[in-house]
PDB file of the backbone (N, CA, C, O) and the ligand in Angstrom, with CONECT records:
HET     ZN  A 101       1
ATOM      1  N   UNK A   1     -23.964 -11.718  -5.822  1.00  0.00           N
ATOM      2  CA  UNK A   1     -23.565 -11.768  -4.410  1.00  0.00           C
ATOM      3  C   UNK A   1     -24.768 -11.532  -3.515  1.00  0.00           C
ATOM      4  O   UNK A   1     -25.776 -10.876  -3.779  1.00  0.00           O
ATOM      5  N   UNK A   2     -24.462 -12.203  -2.392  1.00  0.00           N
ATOM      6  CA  UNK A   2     -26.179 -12.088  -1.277  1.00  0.00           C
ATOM      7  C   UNK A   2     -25.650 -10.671  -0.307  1.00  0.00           C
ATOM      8  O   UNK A   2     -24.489 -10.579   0.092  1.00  0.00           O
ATOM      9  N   UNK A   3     -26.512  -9.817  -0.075  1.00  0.00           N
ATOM     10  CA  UNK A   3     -26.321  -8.617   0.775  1.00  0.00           C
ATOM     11  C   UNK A   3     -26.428  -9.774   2.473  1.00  0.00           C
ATOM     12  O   UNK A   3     -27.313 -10.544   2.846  1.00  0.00           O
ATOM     13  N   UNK A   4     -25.203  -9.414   3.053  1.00  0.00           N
ATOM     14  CA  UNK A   4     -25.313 -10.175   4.022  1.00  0.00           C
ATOM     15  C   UNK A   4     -26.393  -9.365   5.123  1.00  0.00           C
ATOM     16  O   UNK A   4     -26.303  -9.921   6.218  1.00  0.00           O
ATOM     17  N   UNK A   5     -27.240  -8.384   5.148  1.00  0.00           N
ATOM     18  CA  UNK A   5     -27.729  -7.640   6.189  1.00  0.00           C
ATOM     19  C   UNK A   5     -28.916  -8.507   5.691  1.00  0.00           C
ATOM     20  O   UNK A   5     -29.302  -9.418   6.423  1.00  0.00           O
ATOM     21  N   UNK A   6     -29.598  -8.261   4.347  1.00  0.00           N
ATOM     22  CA  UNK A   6     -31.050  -8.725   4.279  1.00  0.00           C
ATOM     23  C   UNK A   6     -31.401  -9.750   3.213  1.00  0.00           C
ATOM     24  O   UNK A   6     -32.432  -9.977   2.579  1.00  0.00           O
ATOM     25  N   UNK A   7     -30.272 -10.252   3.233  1.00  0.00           N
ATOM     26  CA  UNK A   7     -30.026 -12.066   2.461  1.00  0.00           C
ATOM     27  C   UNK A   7     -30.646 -11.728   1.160  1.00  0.00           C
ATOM     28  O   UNK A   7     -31.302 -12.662   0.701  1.00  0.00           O
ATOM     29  N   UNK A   8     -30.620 -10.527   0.351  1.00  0.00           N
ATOM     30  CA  UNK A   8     -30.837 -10.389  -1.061  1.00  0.00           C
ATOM     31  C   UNK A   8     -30.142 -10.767  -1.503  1.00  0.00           C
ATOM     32  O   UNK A   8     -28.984 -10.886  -1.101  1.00  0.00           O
ATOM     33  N   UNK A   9     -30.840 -11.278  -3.045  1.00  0.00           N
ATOM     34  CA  UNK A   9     -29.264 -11.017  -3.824  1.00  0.00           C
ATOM     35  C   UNK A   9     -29.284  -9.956  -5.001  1.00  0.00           C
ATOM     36  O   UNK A   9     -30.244  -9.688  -5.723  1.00  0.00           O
ATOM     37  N   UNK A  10     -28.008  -9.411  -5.033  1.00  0.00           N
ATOM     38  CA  UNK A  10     -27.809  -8.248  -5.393  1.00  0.00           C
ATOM     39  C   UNK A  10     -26.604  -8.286  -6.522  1.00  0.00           C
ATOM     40  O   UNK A  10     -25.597  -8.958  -6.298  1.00  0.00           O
ATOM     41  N   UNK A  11     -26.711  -7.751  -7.393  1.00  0.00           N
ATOM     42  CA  UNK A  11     -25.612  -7.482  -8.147  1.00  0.00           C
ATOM     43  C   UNK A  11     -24.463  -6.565  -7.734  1.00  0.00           C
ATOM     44  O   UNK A  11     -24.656  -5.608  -6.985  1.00  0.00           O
ATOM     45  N   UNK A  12     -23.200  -6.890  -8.262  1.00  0.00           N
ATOM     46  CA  UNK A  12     -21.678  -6.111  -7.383  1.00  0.00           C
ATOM     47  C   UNK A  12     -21.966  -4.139  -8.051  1.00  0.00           C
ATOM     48  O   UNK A  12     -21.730  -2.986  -7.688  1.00  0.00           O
ATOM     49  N   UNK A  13     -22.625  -4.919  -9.228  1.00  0.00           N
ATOM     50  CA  UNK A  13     -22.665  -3.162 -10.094  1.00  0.00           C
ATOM     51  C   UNK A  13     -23.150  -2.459  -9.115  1.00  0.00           C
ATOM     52  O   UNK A  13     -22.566  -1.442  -8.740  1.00  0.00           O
ATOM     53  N   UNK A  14     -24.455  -2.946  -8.463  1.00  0.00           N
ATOM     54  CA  UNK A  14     -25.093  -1.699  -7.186  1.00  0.00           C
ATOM     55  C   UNK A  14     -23.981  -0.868  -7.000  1.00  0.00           C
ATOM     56  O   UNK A  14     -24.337   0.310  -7.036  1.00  0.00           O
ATOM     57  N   UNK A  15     -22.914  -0.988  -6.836  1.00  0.00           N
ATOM     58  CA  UNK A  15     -21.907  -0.172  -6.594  1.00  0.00           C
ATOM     59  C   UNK A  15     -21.814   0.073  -5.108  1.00  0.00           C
ATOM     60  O   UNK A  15     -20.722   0.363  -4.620  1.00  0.00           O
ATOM     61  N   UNK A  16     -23.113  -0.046  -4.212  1.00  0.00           N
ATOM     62  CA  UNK A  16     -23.508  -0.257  -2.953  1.00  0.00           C
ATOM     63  C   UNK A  16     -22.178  -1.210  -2.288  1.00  0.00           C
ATOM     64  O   UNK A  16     -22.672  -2.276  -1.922  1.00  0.00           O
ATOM     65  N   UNK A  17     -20.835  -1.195  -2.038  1.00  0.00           N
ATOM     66  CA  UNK A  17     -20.076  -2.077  -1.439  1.00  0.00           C
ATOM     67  C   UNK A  17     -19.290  -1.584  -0.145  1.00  0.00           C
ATOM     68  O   UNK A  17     -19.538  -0.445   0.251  1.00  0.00           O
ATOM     69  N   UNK A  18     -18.737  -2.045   0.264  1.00  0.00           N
ATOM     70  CA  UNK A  18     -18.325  -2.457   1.449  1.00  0.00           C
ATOM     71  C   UNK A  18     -17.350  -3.149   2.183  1.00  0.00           C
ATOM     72  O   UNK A  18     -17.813  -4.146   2.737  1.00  0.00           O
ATOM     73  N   UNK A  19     -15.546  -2.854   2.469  1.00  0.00           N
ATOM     74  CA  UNK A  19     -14.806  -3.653   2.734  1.00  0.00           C
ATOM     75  C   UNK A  19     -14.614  -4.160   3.880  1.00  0.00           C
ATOM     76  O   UNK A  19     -14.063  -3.368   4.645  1.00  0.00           O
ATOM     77  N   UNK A  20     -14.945  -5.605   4.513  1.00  0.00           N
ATOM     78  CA  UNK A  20     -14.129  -5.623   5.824  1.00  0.00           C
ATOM     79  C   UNK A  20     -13.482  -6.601   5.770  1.00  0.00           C
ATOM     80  O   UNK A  20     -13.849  -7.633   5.208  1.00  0.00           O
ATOM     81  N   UNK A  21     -11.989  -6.374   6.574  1.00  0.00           N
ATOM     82  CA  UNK A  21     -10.892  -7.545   6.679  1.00  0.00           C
ATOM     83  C   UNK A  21     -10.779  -7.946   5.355  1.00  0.00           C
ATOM     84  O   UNK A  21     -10.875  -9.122   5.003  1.00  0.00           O
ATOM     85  N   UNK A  22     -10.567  -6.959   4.565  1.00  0.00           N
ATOM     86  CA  UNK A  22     -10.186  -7.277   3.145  1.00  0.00           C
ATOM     87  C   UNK A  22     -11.140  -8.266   2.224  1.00  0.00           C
ATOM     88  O   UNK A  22     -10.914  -8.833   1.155  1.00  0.00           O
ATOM     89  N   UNK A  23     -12.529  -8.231   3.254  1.00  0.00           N
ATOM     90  CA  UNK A  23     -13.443  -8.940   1.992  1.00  0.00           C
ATOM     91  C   UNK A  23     -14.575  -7.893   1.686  1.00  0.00           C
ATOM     92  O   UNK A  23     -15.026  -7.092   2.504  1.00  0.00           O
ATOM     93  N   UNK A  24     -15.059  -8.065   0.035  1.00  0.00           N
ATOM     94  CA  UNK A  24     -15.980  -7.039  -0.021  1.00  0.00           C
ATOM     95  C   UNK A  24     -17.554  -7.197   0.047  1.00  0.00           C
ATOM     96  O   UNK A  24     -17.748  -8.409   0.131  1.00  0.00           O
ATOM     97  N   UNK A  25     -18.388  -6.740   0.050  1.00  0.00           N
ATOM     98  CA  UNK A  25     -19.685  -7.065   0.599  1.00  0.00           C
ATOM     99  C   UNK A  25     -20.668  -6.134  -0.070  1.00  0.00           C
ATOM    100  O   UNK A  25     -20.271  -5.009  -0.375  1.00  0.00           O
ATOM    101  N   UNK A  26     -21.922  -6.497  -0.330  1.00  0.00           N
ATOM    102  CA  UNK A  26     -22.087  -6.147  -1.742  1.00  0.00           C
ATOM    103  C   UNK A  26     -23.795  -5.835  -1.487  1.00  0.00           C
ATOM    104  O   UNK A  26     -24.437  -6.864  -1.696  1.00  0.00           O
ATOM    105  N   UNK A  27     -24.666  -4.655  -1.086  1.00  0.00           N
ATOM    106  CA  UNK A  27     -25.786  -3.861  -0.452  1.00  0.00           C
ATOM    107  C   UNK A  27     -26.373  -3.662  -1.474  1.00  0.00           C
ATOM    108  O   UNK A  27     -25.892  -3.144  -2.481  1.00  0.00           O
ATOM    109  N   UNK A  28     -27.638  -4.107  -1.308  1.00  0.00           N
ATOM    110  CA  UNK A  28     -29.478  -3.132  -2.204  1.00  0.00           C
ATOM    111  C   UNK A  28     -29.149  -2.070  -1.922  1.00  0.00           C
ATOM    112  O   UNK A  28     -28.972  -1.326  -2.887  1.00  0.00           O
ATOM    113  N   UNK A  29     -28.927  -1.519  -0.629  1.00  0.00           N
ATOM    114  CA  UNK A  29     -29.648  -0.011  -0.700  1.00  0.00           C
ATOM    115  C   UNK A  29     -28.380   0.337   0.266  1.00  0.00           C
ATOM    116  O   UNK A  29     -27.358  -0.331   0.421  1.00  0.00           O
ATOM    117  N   UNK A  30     -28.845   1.918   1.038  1.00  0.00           N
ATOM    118  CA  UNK A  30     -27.817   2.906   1.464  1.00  0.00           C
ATOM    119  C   UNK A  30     -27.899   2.221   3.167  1.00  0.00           C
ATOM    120  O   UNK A  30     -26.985   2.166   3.989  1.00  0.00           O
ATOM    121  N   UNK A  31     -29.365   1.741   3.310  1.00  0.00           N
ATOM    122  CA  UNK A  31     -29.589   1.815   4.345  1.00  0.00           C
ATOM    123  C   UNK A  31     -28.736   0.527   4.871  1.00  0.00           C
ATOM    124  O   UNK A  31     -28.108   0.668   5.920  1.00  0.00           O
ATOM    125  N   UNK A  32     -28.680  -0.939   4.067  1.00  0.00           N
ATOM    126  CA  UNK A  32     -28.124  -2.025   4.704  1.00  0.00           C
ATOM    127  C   UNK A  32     -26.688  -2.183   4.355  1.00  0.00           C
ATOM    128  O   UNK A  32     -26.101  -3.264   4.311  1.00  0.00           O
ATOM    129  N   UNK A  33     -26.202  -1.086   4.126  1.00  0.00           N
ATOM    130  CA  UNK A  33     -24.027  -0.241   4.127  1.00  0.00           C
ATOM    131  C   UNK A  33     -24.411  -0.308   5.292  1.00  0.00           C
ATOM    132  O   UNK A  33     -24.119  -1.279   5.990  1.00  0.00           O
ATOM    133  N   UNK A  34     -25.343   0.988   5.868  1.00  0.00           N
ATOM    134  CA  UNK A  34     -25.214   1.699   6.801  1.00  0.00           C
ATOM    135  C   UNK A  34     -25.118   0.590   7.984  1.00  0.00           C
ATOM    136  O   UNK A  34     -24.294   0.701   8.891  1.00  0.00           O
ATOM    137  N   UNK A  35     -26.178  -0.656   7.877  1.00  0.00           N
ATOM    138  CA  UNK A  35     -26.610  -1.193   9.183  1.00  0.00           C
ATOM    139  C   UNK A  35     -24.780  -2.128   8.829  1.00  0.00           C
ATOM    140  O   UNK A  35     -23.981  -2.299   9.750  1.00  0.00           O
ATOM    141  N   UNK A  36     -24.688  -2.273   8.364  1.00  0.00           N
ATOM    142  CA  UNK A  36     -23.487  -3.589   8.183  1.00  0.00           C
ATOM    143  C   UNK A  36     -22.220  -2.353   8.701  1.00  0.00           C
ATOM    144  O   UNK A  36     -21.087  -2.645   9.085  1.00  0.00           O
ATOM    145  N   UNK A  37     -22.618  -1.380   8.616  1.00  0.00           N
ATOM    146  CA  UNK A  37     -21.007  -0.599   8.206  1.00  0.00           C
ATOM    147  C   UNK A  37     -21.096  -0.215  10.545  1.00  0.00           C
ATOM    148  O   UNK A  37     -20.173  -0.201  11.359  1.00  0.00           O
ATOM    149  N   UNK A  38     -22.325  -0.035  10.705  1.00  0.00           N
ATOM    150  CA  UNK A  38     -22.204   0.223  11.938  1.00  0.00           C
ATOM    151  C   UNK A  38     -21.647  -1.229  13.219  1.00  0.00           C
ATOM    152  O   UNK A  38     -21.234  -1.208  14.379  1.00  0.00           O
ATOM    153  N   UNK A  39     -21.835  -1.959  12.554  1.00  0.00           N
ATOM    154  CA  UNK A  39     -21.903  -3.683  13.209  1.00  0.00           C
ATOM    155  C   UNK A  39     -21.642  -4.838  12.275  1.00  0.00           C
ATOM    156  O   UNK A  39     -22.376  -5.810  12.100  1.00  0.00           O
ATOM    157  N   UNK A  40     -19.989  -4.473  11.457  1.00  0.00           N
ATOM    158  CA  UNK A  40     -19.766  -5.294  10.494  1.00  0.00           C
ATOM    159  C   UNK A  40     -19.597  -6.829  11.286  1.00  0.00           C
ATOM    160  O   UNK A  40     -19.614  -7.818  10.553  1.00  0.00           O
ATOM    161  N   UNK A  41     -19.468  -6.989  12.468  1.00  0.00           N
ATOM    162  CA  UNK A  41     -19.201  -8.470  12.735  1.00  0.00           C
ATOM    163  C   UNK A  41     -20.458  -9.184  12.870  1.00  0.00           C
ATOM    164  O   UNK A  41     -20.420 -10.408  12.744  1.00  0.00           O
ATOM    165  N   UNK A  42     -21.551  -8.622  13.103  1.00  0.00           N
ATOM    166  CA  UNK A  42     -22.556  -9.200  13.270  1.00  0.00           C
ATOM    167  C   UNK A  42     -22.788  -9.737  12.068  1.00  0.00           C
ATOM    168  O   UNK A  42     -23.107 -10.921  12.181  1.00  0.00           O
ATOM    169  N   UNK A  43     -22.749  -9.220  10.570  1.00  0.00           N
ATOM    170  CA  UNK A  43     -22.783  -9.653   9.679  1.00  0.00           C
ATOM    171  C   UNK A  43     -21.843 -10.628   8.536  1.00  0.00           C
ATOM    172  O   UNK A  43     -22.200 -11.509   7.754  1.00  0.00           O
ATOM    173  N   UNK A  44     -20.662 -10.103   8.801  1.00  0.00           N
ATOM    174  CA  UNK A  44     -19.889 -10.623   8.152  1.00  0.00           C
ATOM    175  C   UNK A  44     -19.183 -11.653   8.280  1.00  0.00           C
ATOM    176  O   UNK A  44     -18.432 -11.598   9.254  1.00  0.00           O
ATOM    177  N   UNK A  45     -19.107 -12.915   7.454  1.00  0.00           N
ATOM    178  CA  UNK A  45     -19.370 -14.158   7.451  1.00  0.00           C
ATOM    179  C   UNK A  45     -17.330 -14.524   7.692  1.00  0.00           C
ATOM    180  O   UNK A  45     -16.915 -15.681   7.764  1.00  0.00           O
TER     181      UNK A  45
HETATM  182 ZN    ZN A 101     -30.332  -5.248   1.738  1.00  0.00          ZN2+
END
């Protein structure tokens, strides 16, 4: 899955995830939860 904050791609194991509007979303690190989790529409497709 691609981390929608910094267009990686990332495996779901990261465990790094993320639900919005019932889809899940799938983070490298703590920091691009954080940026997606503060401004999920900006990101989420
Ligand atoms: Zn990232």
């Amino acid at each position: 899955m691609k981390d929608p904050v910094c267009k990686m791609e990332v495996d779901e194991s990261s465990g790094i995830v993320s639900e919005y509007k019932g889809k899940r979303y799938v983070f490298c690190s703590k920091a691009c939860k954080e940026t997606f989790d503060r401004n999920p529409d900006k990101y989420a497709k």
